[in-house]
N, C-alpha and C positions, 0 to 999 in steps of 0.2 A: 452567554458566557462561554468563553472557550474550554475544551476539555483539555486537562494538563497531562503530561505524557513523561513519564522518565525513561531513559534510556542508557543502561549499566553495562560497559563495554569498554572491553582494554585495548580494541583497536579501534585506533583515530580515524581512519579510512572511516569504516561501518559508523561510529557514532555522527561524525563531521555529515557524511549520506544522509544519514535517517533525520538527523536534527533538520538539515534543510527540505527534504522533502515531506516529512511530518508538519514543518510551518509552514508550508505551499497550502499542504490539504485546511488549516486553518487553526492545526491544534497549538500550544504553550508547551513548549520541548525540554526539557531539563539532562543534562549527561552525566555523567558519573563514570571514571574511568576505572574501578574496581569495586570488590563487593562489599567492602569496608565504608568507603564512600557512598556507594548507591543504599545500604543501611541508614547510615545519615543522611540523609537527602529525606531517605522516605520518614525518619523519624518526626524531622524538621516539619516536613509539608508534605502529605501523600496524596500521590497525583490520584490520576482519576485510570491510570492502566500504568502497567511495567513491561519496559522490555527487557529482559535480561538474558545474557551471556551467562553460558555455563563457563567455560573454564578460565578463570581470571584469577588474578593473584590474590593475596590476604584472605580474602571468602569467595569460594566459589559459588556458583549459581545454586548447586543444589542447596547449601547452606543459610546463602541470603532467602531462596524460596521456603526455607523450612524455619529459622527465626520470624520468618513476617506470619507464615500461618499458626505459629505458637503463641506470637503475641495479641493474636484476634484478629487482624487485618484481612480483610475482604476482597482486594486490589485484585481486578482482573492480572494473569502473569502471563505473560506469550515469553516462554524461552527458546532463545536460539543456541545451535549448537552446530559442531561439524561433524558430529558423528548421526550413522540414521540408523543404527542398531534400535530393534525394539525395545531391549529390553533399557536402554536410555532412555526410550518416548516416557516406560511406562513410568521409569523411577521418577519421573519430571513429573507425569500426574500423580501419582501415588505422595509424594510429595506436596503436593494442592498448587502445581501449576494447571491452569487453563486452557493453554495451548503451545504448539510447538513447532518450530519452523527449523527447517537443516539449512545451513552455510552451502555454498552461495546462494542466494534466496532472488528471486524475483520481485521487485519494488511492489509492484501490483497488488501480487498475492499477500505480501506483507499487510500492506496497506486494510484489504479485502478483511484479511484477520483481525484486524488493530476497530474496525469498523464494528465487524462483527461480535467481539468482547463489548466495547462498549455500549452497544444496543441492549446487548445482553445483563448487564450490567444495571442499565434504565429500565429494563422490560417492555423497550417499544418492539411493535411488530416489523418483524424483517421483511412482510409480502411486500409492500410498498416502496421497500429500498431494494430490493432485489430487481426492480424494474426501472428503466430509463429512459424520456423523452424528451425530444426536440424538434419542434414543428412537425414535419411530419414521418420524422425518424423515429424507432421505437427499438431497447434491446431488455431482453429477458436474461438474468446475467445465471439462473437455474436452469434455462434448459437452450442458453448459447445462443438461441434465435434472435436475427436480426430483421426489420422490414421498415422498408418508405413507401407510404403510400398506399400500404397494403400490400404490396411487393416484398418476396420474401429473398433476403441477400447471402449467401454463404460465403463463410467467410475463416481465412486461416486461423490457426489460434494467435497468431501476431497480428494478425489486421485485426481481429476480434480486443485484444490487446488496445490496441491503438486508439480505435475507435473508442473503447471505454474511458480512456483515457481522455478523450475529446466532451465526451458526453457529461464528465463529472466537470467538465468545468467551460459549459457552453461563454461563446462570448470574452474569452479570454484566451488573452495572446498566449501561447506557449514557444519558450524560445524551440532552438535545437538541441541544443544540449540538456532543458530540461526533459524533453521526448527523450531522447537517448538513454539519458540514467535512469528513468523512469520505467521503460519497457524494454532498452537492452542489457541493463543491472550496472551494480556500480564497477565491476570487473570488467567492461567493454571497452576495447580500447584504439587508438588506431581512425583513421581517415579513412569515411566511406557514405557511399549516396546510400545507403540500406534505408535511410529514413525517406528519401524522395522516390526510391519506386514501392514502398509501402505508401507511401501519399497517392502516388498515381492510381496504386490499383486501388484503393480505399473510391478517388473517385469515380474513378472507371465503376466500380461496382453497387455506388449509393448514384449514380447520375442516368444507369444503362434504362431505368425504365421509365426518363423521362425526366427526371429531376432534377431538378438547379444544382450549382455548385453549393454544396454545402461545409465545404473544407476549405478554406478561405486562405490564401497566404499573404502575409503584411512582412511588404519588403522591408531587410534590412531589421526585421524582429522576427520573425518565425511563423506559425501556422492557427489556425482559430476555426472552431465550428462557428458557424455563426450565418444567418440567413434568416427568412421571414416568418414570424410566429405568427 
């Protein structure tokens, strides 16, 4: 069953993003364009994580976070905000948010946290999701290590990026545009090969010790790991 997700935010950009790249990854996305509304929402049917926006009209974030924890609700909360003052982080935890992410954010990392609530939430263990394999590629996403073959690959924090990117979702086409918003955020804007010489060097550096092509491009749809298990 899929895990449901709300997502309470006054800007259409950021909800309209996250809604579709949250239903890429496989979750039931719900929005809510202020604090009043994303209340109702969770009244109605509470999901199974919150994303929420601190400064939004009628109820702000610290508000909506602090009616959900008075009325007993357990809801993992990852609030986002544009301020990175601490003493913000701390009011957001002290308040009974869970986690905290600063404006402009990285899809990724988002992503990475929205995982990691959840788990946490289920009480499964993280050792097993913190590791990733395919054929004979393997990445450690705790200590950054990458290797094919037993061959060890070093790699930018963008190609590391990418690659993770590839690995959550072996065997499946990724357009262009989904890579881009994905690993260049949704504020990236403008006409540029930045994605095809991150491809190149991606294979230049899983192919150097020998290796098949493991980054596959499907003309006229975009790029795919995908190769023999």
């Amino acid at each position: 069953m899929k895990k449901s997700i709300l997502v309470v935010d006054d800007d259409d950009k950021i909800t309209s993003l996250l809604k579709r790249s949250l239903t890429f990854e496989g979750f039931s996305v719900q929005t809510a364009s202020n604090g009043m509304e994303g209340l109702q929402s969770m009244l109605e049917r509470e999901p199974d994580l919150l994303i929420l926006d601190v400064m939004m009209p009628q109820l702000d974030g610290w508000e909506v976070c602090a009616r959900l924890r008075e009325s007993g609700s357990e809801v993992p909360i990852l609030m986002l905000t544009a301020k990175d003052a601490i003493e913000e982080r701390v009011k957001g935890l002290d308040m009974g948010a869970d986690d905290y992410l600063v404006k402009p954010f990285a899809l990724e990392e988002l992503l990475a946290r929205v995982r990691a609530l959840l788990r946490r939430k289920s009480g499964d263990s993280d050792e097993d999701a913190r590791k990733l394999a395919y054929a004979d590629l393997t990445m450690n996403l705790d200590s950054r290590e990458v290797f094919r073959g037993g061959h060890s690959i070093e790699l930018t924090a963008k190609e590391f990026e990418l690659l993770h990117l590839f690995m959550q979702n072996p065997n499946r086409v990724l357009t262009r545009d989904t890579i881009m918003e994905r690993i260049w955020g949704y504020d990236y804007s403008g006409e540029s090969n930045v994605l095809e010489v991150y491809i190149n060097l991606l294979r230049h550096k899983t192919e150097e010790s020998g290796g098949s092509r493991i980054i596959q491009t499907v003309r006229g749809a975009g790029y795919v790991l995908r190769g023999e298990k």
